[in-house]
C-alpha positions in Angstrom: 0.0 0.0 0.0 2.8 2.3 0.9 4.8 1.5 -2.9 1.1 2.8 -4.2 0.7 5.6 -2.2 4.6 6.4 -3.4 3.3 5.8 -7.0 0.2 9.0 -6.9 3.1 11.2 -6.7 4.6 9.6 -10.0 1.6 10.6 -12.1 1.7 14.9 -12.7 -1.7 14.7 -13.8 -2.7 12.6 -10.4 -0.4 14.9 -7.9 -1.9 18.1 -9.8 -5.1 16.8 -8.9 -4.3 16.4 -5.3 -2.7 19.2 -4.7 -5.5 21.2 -6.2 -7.8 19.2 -3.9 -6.0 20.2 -0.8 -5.1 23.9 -1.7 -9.2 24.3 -1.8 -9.7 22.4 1.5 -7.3 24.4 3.6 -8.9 27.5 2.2 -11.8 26.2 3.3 -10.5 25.7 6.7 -8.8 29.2 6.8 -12.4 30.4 6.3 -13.8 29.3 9.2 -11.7 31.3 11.1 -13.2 34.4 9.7 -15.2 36.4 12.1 -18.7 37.2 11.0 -18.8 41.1 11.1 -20.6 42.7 14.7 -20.6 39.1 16.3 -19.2 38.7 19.8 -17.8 35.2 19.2 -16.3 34.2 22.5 -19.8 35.2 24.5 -21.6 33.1 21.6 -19.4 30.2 22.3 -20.2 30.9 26.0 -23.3 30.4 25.3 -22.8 27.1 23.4 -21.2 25.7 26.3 -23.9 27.1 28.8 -27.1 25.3 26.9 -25.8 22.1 26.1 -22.7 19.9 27.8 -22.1 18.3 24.0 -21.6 19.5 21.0 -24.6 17.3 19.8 -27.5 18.1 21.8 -29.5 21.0 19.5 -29.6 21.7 15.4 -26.9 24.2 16.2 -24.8 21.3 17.1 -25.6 19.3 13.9 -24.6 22.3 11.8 -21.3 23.1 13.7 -20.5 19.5 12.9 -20.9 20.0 9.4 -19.5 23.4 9.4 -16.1 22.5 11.3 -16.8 24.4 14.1 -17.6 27.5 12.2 -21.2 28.0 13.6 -20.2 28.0 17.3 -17.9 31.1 16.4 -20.6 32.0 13.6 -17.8 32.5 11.3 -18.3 33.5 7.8 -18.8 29.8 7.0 -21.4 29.6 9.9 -24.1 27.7 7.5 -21.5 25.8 5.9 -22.5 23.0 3.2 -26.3 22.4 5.1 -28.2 24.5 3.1 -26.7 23.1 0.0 -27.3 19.4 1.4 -30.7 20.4 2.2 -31.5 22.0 -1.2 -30.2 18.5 -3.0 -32.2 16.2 -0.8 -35.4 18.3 -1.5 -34.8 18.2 -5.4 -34.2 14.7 -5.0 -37.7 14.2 -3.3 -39.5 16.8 -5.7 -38.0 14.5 -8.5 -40.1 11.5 -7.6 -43.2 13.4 -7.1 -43.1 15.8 -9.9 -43.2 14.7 -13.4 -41.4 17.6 -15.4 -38.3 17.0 -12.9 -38.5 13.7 -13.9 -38.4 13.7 -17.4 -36.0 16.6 -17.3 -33.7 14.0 -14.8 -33.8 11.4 -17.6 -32.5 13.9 -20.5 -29.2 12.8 -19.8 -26.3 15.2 -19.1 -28.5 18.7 -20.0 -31.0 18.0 -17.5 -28.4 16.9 -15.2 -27.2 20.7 -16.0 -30.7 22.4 -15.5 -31.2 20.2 -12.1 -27.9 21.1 -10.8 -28.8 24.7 -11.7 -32.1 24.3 -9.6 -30.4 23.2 -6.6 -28.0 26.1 -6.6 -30.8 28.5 -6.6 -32.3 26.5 -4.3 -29.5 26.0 -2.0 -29.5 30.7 -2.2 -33.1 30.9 -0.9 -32.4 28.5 1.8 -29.2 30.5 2.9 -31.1 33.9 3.4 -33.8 32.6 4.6 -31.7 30.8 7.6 -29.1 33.7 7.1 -31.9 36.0 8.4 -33.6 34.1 11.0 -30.2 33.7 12.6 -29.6 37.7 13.0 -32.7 38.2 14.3 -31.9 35.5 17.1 -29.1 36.9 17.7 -30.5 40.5 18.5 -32.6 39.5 21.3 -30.3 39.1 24.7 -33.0 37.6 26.5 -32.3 34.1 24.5 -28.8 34.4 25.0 -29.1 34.2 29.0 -29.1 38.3 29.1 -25.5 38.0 27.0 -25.0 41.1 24.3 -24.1 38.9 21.4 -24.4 41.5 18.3 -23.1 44.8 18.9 -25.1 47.1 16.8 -28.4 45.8 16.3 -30.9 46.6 13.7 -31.5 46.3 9.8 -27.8 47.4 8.9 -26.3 44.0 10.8 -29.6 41.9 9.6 -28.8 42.7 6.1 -25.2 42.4 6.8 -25.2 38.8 8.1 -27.3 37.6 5.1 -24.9 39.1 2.8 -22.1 37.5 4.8 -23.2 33.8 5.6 -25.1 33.6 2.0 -21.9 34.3 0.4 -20.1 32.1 2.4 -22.1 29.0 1.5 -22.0 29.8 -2.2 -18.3 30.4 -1.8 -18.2 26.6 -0.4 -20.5 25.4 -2.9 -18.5 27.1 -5.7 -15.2 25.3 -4.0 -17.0 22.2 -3.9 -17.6 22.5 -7.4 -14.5 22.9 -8.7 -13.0 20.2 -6.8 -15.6 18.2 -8.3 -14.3 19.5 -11.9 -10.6 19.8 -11.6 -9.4 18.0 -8.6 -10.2 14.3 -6.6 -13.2 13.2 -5.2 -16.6 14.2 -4.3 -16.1 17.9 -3.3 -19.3 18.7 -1.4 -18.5 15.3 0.7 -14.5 16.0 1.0 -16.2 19.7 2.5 -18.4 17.9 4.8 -15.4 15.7 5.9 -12.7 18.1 6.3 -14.8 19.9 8.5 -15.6 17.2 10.6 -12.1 15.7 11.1 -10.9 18.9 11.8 -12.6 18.6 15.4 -10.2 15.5 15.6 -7.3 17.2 17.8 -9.9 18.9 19.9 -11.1 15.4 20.5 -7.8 14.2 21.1 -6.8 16.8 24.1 -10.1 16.4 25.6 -9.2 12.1 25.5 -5.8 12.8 26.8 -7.3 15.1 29.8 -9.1 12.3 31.0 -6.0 10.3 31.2 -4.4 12.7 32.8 -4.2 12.1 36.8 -6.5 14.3 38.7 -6.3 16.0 42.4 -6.3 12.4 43.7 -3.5 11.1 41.5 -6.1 8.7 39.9 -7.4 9.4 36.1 -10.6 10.1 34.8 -10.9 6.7 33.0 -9.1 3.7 33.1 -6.4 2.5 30.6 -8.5 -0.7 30.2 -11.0 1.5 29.3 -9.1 3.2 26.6 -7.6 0.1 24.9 -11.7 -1.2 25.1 -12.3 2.3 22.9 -9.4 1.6 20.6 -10.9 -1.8 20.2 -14.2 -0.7 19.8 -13.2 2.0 17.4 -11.6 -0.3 14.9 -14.5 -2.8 14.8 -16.9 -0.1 14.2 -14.9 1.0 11.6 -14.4 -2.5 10.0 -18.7 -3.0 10.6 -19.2 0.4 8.9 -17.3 -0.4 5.7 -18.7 -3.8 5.6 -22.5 -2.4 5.6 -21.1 0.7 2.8 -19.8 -1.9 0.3 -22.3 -4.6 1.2 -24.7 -5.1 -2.1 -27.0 -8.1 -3.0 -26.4 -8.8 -6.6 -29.5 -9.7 -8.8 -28.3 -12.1 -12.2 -30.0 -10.3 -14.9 -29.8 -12.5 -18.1 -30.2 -10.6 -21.7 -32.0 -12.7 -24.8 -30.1 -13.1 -28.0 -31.6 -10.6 -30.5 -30.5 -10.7 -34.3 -30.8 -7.1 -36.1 -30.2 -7.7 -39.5 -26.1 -9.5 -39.5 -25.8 -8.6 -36.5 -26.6 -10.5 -32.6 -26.9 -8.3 -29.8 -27.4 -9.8 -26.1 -26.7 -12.9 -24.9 -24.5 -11.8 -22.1 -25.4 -11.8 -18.3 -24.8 -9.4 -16.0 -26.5 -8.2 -12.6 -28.2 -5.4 -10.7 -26.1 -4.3 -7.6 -28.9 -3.4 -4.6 -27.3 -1.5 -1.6 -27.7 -3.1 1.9 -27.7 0.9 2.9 -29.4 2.3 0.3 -30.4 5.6 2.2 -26.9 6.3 3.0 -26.3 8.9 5.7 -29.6 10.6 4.7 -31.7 9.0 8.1 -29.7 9.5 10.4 -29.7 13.6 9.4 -33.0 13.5 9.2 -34.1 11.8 12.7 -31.5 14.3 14.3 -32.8 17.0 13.0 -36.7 16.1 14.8 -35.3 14.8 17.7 -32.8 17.4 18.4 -35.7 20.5 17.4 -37.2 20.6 20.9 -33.7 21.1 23.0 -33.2 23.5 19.9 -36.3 25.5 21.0 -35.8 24.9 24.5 -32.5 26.4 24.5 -34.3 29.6 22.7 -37.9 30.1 24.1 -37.6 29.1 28.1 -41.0 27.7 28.6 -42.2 24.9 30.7 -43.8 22.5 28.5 -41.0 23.2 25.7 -38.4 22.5 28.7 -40.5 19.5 29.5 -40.6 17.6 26.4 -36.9 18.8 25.7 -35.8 16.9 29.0 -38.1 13.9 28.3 -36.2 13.6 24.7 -32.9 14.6 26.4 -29.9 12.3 25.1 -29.5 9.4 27.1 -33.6 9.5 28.3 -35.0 5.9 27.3 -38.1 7.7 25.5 -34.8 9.4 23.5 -33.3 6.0 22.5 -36.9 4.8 21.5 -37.9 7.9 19.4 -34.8 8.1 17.2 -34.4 4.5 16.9 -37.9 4.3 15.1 -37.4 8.0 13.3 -34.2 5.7 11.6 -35.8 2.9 10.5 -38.9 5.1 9.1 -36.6 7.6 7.1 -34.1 3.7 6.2 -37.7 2.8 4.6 -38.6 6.1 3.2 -36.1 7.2 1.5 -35.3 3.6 -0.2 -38.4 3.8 -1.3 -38.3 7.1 -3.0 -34.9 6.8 -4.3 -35.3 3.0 -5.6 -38.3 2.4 -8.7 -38.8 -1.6 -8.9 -41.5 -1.0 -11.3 -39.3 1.4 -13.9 -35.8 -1.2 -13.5 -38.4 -3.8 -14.5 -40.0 -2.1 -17.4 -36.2 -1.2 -18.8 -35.0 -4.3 -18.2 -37.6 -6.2 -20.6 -37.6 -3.6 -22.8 -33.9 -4.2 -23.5 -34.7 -8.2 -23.5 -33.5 -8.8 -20.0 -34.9 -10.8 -17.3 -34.5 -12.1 -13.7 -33.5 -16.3 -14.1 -37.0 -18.1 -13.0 -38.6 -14.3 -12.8 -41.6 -13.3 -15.6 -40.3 -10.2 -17.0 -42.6 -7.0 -16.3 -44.7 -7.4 -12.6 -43.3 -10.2 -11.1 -39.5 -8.9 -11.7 -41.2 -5.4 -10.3 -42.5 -7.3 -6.9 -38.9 -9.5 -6.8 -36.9 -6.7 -6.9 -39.1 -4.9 -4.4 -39.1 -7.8 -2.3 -35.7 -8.4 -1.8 -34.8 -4.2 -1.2 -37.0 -4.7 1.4 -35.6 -7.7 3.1 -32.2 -5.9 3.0 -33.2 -2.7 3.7 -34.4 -3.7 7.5 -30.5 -5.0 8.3 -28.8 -1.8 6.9 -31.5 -0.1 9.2 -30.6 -1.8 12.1 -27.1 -1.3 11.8 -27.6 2.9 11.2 -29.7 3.1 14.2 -26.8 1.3 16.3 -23.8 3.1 15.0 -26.4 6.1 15.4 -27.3 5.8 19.0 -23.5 4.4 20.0 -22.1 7.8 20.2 -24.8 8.5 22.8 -24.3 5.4 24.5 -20.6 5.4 25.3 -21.0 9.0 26.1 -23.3 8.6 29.0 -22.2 5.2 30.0 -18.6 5.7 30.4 -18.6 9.5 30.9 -16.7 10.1 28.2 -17.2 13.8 26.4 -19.7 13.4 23.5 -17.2 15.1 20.9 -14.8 12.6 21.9 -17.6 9.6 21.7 -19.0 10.8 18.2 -16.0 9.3 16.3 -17.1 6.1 17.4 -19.8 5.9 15.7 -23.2 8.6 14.2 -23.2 10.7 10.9 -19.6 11.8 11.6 -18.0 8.1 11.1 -20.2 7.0 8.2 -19.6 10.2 6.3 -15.6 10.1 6.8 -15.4 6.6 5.8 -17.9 6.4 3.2 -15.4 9.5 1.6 -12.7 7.9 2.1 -13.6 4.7 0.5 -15.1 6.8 -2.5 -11.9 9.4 -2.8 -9.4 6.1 -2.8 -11.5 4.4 -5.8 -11.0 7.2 -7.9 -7.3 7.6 -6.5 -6.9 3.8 -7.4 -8.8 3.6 -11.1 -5.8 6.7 -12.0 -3.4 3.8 -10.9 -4.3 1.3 -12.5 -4.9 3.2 -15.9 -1.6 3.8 -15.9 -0.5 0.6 -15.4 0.6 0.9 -11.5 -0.9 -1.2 -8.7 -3.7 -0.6 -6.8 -4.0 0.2 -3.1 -5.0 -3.6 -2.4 -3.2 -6.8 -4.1 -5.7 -8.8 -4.9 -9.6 -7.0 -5.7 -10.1 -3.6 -5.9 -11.5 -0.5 -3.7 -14.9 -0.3 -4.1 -16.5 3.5 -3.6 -20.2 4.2 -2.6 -22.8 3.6 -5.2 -24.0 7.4 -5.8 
């Protein structure tokens, strides 16, 4: 692996690449360093640290994960990639439902173009509208615990901070882009991961404090416990690339067809179905419900919003019930939105192919509906226990939840479903020019987008 990783640097086309691709992360990175203009950051982050003990408890601690940290200082970069994310996953939706998005979605690479387009506009509104909505809250010192967050209130910083945090996000967008065009890798995702690595050595010294001897000369946590976590962490990591590669391949089987001289078919091949079809997708989607009341509660203090934010505080049972179903709903959900048995049926005997022992046309339509069901409930399953683990070893072994979240959640799957992806596309530049791959015998296998 090492002679290949030597090899990357051998191809100028391949380094160029890379290079390119870092250059535009670390000015990513730079970026969320920026102060947003009129912002008190270190009484904001005060704050942060006042209404929740993690990182992960509200929405605002969602979005600083995928904004690197940016939206506890409410950097420049505060919105980060979300709105963007959130833009593609309602086109996606609005695809299935409305029929001139779906005919313009099978026009090949224009209406890629035009969709692409759609979410960019898209991905504008949502920015300004959330842009706005966040100066406003910051205005008001009675939901910052009586703290004066913003300086100069009033229209001028309103209309400043949309300008600002809009921009920011169709800067990252734009960088995401061009990654995408000139450099290696999924852009929007490398973003995503980049900033959620980068709260890896903050991680790190909070781990080390806790093994660091206290006033009694003991430490916070054993060393057994640590090597358990190092243990732990590498047989999550081993599950969670198991359950991102793992696929059930249907044999599809295409007729012999003579047009004119010529026979076409007669070969077999198969349809790959995802054991995680979904993806990250439920997981963001059940934090984002069960994280909205302590979102509220930590605006608007009121006794029934405080109430039903305790009883679906992290750790509560009605907490590990809740999200667990909200997973396998939105597992279900989006499978079925993103996955037509009915349409792969009709193409395939269109073209002359068919299941072995399957009629072409319904009863290929129910097969393959049959069997993403069957393995949709275990790729379920496993995203609602890497998704609740985080939670688990945080309040089990009293172990900070920023250090806990890299053993499992949205965090983990995202950074190892990248990598996996990044090093395909690494490796296939290899091998086309004759090197070795990272592996001797097989090949990487990226996520099936």
């Amino acid at each position: 692996m090492l002679e290949s990783f030597v090899n990357i640097f051998k191809i100028p086309d391949l380094k160029k690449k890379i290079f390119f691709t870092l250059g535009l992360i670390a000015v990513y990175r730079i970026g969320a360093f920026v102060p947003t203009p009129g912002i008190d950051g270190a009484k904001l982050a005060q704050f942060f640290d006042n209404i929740a003990k993690t990182q992960g408890g509200t929405l605002f601690g969602l979005m600083n994960m995928f904004s690197g940290g940016a939206m506890q200082r409410l950097t420049i970069f505060a919105l980060g990639i979300m709105p963007y994310i959130s833009s593609s996953i309602i086109l996606q939706l609005l695809t299935t439902v409305i029929p001139a998005l779906e005919r313009l979605a099978k026009q090949g690479e224009e209406g890629r173009k035009a969709i692409t387009q759609y979410t960019r506009y898209g991905t504008v509104i949502l920015a300004v509208i959330q842009a706005f909505f966040i100066a406003l809250w910051l205005e008001n010192p009675a939901r910052f615990q009586g703290m004066q967050i913003v300086q100069n209130p009033g229209w001028g910083f309103r209309i400043l901070t949309v300008i600002t945090l809009t921009t920011g996000t169709a800067f990252i967008m734009w960088l995401g882009e061009q990654i995408q065009e000139k450099g290696i890798g999924n852009g929007i995702s490398l973003i995503i991961t980049a900033g959620i690595i980068s709260r890896l050595p903050a991680a790190v010294f909070q781990m080390a404090a806790l093994l660091t001897p206290g006033t009694k000369g003991e430490a916070q946590i054993a060393p057994f416990t640590l090597i358990f976590l190092l243990f732990m962490f590498v047989a999550v990591v081993m599950a969670v690339v198991v359950i991102t590669q793992g696929q059930r391949k249907i044999p599809v089987q295409y007729a012999k067809r003579i047009v004119g001289r010529k026979i076409y078919g007669g070969q077999s091949t198969f349809i790959p179905l995802r054991v995680n079809q979904s993806g990250v997708i439920p997981i963001i989607f059940a934090q984002s419900i069960i994280m909205f009341p302590a979102t509220i509660a930590g605006i608007v203090p009121h006794k029934t919003v405080q109430g039903i934010a305790s009883a679906l505080a992290m750790g509560r049972p009605l907490y590990y019930v809740l999200y667990s179903l909200l997973i396998l709903f939105f597992a279900y959900f989006y499978a079925a939105i993103t996955f037509n048995p009915i349409e792969m049926a009709n193409n395939m005997k269109r073209f002359g192919g068919f299941v072995p022992g399957i009629r072409p046309g319904k009863q290929t339509a129910e097969y393959l509906d049959f069997i993403m069901t069957r393995i949709t409930l275990p790729g379920a399953i496993f995203l609602t226990i890497i998704a609740v683990l985080p939670t688990v070893i945080s309040s089990k072994l009293g172990i900070p939840f920023l250090v806990a979240s890299f053993f499992g959640g949205t965090g983990l799957l995202i950074i190892v479903g990248v990598m996996l992806d990044t090093m395909r596309q690494v490796e296939s530049h290899l091998l086309m020019r004759h090197y070795e791959g990272f592996m001797k015998k097989g090949r990487v296998k990226g996520r099936i987008s």
